[in-house]
N, CA, C and O atoms as a MOPAC input file, in Angstrom:
PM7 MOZYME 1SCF
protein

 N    -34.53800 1   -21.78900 1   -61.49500 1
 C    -33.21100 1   -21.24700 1   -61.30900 1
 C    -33.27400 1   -19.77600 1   -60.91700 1
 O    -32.65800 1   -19.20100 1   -60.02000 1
 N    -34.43700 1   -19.14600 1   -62.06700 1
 C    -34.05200 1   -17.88700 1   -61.19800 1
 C    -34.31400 1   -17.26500 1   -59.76800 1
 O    -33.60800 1   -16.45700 1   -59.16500 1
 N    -35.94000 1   -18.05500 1   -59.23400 1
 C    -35.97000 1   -17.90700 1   -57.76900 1
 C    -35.08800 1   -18.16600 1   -56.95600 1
 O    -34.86000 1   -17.37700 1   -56.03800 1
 N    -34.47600 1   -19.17900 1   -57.08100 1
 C    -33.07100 1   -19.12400 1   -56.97300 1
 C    -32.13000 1   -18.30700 1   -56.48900 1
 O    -31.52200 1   -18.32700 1   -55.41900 1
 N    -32.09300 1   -17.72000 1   -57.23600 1
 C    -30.70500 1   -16.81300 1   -57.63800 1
 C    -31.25600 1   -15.39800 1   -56.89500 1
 O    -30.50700 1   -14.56100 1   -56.39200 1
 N    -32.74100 1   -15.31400 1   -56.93600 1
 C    -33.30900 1   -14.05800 1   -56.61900 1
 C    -33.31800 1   -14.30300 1   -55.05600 1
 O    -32.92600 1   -13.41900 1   -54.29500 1
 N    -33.81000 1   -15.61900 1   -54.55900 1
 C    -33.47600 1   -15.53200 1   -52.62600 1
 C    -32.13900 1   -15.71400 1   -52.34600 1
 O    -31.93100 1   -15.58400 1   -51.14000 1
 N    -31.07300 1   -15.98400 1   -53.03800 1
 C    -29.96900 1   -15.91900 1   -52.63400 1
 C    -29.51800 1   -14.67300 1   -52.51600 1
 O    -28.59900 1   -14.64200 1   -51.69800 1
 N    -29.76500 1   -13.60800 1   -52.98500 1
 C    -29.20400 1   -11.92800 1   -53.33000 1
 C    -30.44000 1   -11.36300 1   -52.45100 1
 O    -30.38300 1   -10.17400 1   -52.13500 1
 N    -31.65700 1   -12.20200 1   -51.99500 1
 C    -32.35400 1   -10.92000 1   -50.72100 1
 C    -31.33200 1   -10.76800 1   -49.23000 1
 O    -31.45900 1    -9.75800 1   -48.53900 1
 N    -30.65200 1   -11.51800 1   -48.96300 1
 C    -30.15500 1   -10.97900 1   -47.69900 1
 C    -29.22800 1    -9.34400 1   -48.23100 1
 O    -28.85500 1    -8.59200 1   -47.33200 1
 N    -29.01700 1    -9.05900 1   -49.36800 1
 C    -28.39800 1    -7.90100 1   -49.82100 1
 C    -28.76700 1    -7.08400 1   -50.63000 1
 O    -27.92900 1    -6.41100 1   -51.23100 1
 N    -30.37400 1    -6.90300 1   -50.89900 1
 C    -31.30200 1    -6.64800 1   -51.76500 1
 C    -31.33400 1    -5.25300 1   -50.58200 1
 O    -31.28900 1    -5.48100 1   -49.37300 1
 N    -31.41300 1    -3.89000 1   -51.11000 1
 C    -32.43600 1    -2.87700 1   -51.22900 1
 C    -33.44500 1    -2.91700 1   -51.17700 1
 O    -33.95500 1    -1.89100 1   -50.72900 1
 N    -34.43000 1    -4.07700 1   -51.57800 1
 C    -35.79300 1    -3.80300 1   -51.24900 1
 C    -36.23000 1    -3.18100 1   -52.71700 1
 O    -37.37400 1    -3.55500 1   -52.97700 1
 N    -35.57800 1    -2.20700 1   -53.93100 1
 C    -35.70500 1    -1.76400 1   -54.86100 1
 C    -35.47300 1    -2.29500 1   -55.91800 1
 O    -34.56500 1    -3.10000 1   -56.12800 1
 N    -36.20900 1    -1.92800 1   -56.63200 1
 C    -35.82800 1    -2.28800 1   -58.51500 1
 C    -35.77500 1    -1.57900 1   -59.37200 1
 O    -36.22100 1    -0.43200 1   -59.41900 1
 N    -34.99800 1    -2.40000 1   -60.49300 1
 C    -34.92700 1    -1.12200 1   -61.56400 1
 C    -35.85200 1    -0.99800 1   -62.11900 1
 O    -36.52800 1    -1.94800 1   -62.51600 1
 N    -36.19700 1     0.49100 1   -62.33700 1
 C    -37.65200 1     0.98300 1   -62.68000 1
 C    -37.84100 1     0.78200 1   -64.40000 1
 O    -38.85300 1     1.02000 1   -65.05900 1
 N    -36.75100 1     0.35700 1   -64.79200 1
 C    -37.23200 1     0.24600 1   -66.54500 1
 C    -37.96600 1    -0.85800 1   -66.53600 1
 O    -38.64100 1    -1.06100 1   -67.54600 1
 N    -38.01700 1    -1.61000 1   -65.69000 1
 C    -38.68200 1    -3.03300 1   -65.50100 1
 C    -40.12000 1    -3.33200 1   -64.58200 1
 O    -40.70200 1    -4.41500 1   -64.64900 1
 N    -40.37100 1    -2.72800 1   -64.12200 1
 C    -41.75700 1    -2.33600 1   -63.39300 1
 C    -42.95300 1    -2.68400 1   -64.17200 1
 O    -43.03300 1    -2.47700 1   -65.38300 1
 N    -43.87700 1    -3.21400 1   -63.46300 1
 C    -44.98600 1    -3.69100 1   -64.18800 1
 C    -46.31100 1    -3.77700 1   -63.27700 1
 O    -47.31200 1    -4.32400 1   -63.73900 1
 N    -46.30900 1    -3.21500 1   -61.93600 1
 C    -47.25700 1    -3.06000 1   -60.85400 1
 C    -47.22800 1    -1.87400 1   -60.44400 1
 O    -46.24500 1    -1.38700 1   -59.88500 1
 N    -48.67000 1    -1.05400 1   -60.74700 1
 C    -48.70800 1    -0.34700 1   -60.69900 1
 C    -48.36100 1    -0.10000 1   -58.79500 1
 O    -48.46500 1    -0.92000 1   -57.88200 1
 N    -47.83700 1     1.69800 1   -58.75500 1
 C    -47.85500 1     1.97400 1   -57.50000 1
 C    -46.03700 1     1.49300 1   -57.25900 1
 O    -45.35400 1     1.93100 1   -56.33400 1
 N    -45.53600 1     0.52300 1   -58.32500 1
 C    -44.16400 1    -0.30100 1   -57.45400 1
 C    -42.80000 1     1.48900 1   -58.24500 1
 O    -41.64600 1     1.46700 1   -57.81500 1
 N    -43.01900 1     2.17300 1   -58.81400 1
 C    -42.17500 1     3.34700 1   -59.22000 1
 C    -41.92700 1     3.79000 1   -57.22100 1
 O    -40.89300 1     4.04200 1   -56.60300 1
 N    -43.18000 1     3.72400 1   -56.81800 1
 C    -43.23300 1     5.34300 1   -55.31400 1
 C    -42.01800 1     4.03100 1   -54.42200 1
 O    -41.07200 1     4.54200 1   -53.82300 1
 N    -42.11700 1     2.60600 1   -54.40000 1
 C    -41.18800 1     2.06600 1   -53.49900 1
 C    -40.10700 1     1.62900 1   -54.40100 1
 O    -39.47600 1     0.87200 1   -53.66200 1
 N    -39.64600 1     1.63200 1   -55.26300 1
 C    -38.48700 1     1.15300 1   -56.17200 1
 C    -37.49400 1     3.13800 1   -55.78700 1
 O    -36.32500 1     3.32100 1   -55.44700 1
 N    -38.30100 1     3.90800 1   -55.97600 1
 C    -36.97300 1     5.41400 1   -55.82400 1
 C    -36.96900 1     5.70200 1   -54.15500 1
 O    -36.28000 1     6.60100 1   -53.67300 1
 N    -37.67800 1     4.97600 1   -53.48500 1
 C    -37.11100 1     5.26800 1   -52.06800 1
 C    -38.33500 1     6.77200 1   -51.43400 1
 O    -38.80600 1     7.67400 1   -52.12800 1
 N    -38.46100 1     6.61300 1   -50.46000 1
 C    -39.30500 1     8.00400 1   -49.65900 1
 C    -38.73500 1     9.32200 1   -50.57300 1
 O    -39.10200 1     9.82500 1   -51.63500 1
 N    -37.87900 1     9.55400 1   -49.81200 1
 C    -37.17100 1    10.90600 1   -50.71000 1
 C    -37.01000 1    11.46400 1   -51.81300 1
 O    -36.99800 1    12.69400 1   -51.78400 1
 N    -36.89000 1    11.00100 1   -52.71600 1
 C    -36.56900 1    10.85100 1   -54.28000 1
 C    -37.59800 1    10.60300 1   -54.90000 1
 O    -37.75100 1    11.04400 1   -56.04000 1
 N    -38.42100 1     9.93300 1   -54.36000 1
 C    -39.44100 1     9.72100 1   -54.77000 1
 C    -40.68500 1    11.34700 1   -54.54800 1
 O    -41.63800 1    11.76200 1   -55.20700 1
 N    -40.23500 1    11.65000 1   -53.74200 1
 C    -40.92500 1    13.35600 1   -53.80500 1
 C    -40.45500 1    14.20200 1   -54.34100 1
 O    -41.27400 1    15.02600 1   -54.74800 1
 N    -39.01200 1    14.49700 1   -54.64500 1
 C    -38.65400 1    14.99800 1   -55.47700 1
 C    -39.17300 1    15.11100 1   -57.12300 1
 O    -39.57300 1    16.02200 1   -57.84900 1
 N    -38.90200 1    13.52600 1   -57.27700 1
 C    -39.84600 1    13.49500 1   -58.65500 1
 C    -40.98600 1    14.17000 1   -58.40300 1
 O    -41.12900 1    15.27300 1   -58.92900 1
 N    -41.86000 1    13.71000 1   -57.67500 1
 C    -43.58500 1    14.47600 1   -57.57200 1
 C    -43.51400 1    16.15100 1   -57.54100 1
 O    -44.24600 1    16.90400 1   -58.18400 1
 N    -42.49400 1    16.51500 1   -56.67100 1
 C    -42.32800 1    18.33300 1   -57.22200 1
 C    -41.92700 1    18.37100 1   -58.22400 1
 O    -42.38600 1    19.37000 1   -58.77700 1
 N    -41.15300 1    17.72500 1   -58.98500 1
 C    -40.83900 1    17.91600 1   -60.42400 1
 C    -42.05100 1    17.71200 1   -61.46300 1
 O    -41.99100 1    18.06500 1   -62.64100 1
 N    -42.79100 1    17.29900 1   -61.05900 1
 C    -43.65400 1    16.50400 1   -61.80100 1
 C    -44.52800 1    17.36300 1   -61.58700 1
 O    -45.05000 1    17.68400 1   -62.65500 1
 N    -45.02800 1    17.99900 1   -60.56700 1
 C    -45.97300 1    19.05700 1   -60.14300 1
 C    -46.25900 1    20.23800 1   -60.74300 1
 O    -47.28900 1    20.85900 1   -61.00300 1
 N    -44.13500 1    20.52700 1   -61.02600 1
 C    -43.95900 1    21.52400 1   -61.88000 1
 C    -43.64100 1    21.82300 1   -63.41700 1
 O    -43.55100 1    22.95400 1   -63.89400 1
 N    -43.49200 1    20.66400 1   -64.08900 1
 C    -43.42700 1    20.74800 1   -65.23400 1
 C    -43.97300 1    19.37500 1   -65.81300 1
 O    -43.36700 1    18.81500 1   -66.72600 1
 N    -45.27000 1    18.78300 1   -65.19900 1
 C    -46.44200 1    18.25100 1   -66.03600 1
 C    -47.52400 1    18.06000 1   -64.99200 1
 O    -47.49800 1    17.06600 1   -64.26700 1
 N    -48.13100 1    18.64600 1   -64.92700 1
 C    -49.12200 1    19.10600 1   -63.64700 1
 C    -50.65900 1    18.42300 1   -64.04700 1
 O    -51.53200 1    18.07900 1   -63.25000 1
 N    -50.68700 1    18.34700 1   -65.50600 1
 C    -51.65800 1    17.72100 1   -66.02100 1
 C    -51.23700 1    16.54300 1   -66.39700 1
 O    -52.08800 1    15.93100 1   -67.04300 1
 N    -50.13300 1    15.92500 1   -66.22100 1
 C    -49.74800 1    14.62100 1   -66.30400 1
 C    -50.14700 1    13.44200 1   -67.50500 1
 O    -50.68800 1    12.33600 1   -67.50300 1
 N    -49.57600 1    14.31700 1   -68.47100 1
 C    -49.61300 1    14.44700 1   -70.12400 1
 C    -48.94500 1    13.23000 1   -69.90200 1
 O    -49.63400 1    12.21000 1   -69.92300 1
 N    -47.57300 1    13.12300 1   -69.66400 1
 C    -46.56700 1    12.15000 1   -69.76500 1
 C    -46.76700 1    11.08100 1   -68.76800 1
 O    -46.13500 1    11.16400 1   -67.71500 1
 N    -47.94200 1     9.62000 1   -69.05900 1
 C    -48.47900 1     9.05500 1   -67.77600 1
 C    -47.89800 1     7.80700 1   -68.22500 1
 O    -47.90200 1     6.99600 1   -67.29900 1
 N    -47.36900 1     7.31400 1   -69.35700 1
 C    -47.28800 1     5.82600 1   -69.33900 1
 C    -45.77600 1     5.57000 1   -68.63300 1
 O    -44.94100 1     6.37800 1   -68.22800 1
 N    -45.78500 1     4.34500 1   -68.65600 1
 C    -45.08600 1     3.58800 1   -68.30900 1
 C    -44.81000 1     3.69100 1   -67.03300 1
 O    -45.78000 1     3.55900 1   -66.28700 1
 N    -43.70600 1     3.90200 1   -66.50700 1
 C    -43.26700 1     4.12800 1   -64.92300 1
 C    -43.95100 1     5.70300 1   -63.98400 1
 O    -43.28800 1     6.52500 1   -63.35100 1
 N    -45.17300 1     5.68100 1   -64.17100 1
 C    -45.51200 1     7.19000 1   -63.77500 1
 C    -45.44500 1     7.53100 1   -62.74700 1
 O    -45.66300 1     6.81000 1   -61.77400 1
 N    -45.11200 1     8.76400 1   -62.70300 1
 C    -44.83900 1     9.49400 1   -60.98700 1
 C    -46.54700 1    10.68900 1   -61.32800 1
 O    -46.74500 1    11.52700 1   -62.20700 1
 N    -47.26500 1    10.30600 1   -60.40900 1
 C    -48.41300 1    11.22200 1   -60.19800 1
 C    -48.21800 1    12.12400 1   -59.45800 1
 O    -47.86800 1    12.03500 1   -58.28100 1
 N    -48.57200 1    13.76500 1   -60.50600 1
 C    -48.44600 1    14.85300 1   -59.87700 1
 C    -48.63700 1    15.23200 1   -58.50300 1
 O    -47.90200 1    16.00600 1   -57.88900 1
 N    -49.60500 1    14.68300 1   -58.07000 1
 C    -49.94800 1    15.07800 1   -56.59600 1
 C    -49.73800 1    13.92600 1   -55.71800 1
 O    -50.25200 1    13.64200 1   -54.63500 1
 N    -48.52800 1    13.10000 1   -56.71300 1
 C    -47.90300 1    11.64700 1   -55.14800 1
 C    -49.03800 1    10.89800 1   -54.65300 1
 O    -49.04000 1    10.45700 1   -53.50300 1
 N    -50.19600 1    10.69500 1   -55.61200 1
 C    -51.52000 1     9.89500 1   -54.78600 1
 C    -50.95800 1     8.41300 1   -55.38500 1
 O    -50.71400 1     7.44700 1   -54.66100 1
 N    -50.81200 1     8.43300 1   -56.76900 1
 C    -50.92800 1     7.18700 1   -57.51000 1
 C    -49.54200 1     6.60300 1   -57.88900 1
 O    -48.65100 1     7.06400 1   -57.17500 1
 N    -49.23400 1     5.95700 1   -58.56600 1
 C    -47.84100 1     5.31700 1   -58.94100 1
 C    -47.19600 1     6.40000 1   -60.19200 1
 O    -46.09900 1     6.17100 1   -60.70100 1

């Protein structure tokens, strides 16, 4: 049922997901989109540069990794 339900809603799908739900690594940099997704990484650059704060949905300081 739910594949389902999930190819019926791709002709109007974003392509994105919600990131509380993520479980592949790398899927955070295409779930916030090009843009936003760098934003975070300057944010991230600038106030955790050593990237203390790595679990779960991580944005890597220098935009290499997920």
């Amino acid at each position: 049922m739910g594949t389902v339900v999930i190819a019926a809603a791709g002709a109007t799908s974003t392509g994105r997901a919600y990131v509380n739900f993520l479980s592949e690594a790398g899927a955070a940099r295409s779930s916030y989109g090009k843009e936003t997704y760098a934003r975070l990484v300057a944010l991230k650059n600038e106030y955790d540069p050593t990237n203390v704060f790595r679990r779960n949905q991580n944005i890597d300081p220098l935009g290499a990794g997920a």
